[in-house]
N, C-alpha and C positions, 0 to 999 in steps of 0.2 A: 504494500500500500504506500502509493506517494503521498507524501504533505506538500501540502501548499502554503506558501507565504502571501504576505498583503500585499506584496510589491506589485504596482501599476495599477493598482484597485481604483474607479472613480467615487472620488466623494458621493455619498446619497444626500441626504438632509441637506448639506449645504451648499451644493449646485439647484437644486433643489430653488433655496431661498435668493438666492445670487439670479437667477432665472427670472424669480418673482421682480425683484428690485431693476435689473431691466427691465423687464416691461412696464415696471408702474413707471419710471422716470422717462422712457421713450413715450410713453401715451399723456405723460404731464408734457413732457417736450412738445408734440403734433398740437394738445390742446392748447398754447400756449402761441403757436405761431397760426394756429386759423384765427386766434383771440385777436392778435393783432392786425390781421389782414381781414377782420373780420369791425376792429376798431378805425382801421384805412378805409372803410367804404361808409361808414357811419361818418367821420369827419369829412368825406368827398362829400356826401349828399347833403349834409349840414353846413357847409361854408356856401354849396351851390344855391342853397334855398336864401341863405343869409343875405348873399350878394345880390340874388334877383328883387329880395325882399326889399332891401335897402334902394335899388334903383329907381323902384316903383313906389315909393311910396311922395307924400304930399309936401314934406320939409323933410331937412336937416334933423331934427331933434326926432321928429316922427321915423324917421330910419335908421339911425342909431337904435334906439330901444326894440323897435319891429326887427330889424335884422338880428339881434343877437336873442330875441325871442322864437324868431323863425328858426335859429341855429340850435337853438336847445329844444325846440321840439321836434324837431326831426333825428338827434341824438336818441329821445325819447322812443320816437317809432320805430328804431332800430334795437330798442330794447337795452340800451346800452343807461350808464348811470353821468346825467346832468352837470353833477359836481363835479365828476373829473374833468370837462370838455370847459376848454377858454379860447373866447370871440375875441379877435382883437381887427379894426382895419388897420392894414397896413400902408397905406399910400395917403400922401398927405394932401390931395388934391381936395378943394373945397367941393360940397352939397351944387352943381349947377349943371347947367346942359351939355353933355358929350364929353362930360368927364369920366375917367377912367375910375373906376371904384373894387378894390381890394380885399376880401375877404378871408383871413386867416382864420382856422379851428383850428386847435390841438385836443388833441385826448393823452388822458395818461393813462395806460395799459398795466393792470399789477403783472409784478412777473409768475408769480403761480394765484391760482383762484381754485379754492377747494372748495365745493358744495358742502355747507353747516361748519368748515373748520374758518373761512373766511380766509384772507389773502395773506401774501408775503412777499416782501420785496417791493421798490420803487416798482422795477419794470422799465419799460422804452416808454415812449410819447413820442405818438405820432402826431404828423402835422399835414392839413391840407388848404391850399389857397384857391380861389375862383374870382375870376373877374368879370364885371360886366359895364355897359355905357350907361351913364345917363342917359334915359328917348331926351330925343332933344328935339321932341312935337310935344313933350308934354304940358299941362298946364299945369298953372301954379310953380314954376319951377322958376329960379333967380337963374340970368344972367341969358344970350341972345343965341340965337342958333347960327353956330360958327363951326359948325363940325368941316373937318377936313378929310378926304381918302374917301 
């Protein structure tokens, strides 16, 4: 009768758990880059609404507030959370006709999101811009129709 020794045996139990831990950190990984590609189209369609919002509206004061209202609630439709998302314009052209008008969203992305354990980590922050004209047929609108191109 041969013996045998242990030599070359593979681990049970702890390939086993080393198994486990791969795959829970690759399926945190996947969830975590649709998160953000999934926070990239929520700040596209909220800066797009913002910017259009802002063009069309009746003054200055009245598009400031509409546009960054317009921008957080299309954050909202996208199921996404309010608080983290910041409206800023970027272009310093005044409220008038055939002006160019700038709309920056950012979102902040956590870097893991566990359902009931809650987040960790900063995370990325993304950012998206849109621009649109002033109509420079509108009414009520400061300054003369001078569009150029």
């Amino acid at each position: 009768m041969r013996h045998r020794d242990e030599a070359g045996q593979v681990a049970g139990v702890e390939g086993l758990a080393f198994g486990v831990l791969v795959f829970v950190l690759g399926t945190l990984l996947i969830a975590n880059a649709w998160g953000v590609v999934d926070a990239k189209m929520a700040a596209t369609a909220a800066a797009r609404e913002a910017a259009r919002t802002y063009v069309e509206a009746p003054s200055e004061a009245a598009a400031a507030s509409g546009a960054e209202q317009a921008a957080l609630d299309a954050i909202d439709a996208h199921g996404r959370r309010r608080e983290r998302a910041t409206v800023a314009r970027v272009d310093g052209a005044a409220f008038a006709r055939c002006q160019p008008v700038t709309i920056e969203v950012t979102y902040r992305v956590p870097m893991v999101a566990v359902p009931l354990l809650g987040e960790a980590g900063h995370g990325l922050t993304v950012t998206a811009r849109h621009a649109e004209v002033v109509d420079p047929y509108r009414d009520r609108v400061p300054g003369r129709v001078a569009c150029r191109g």
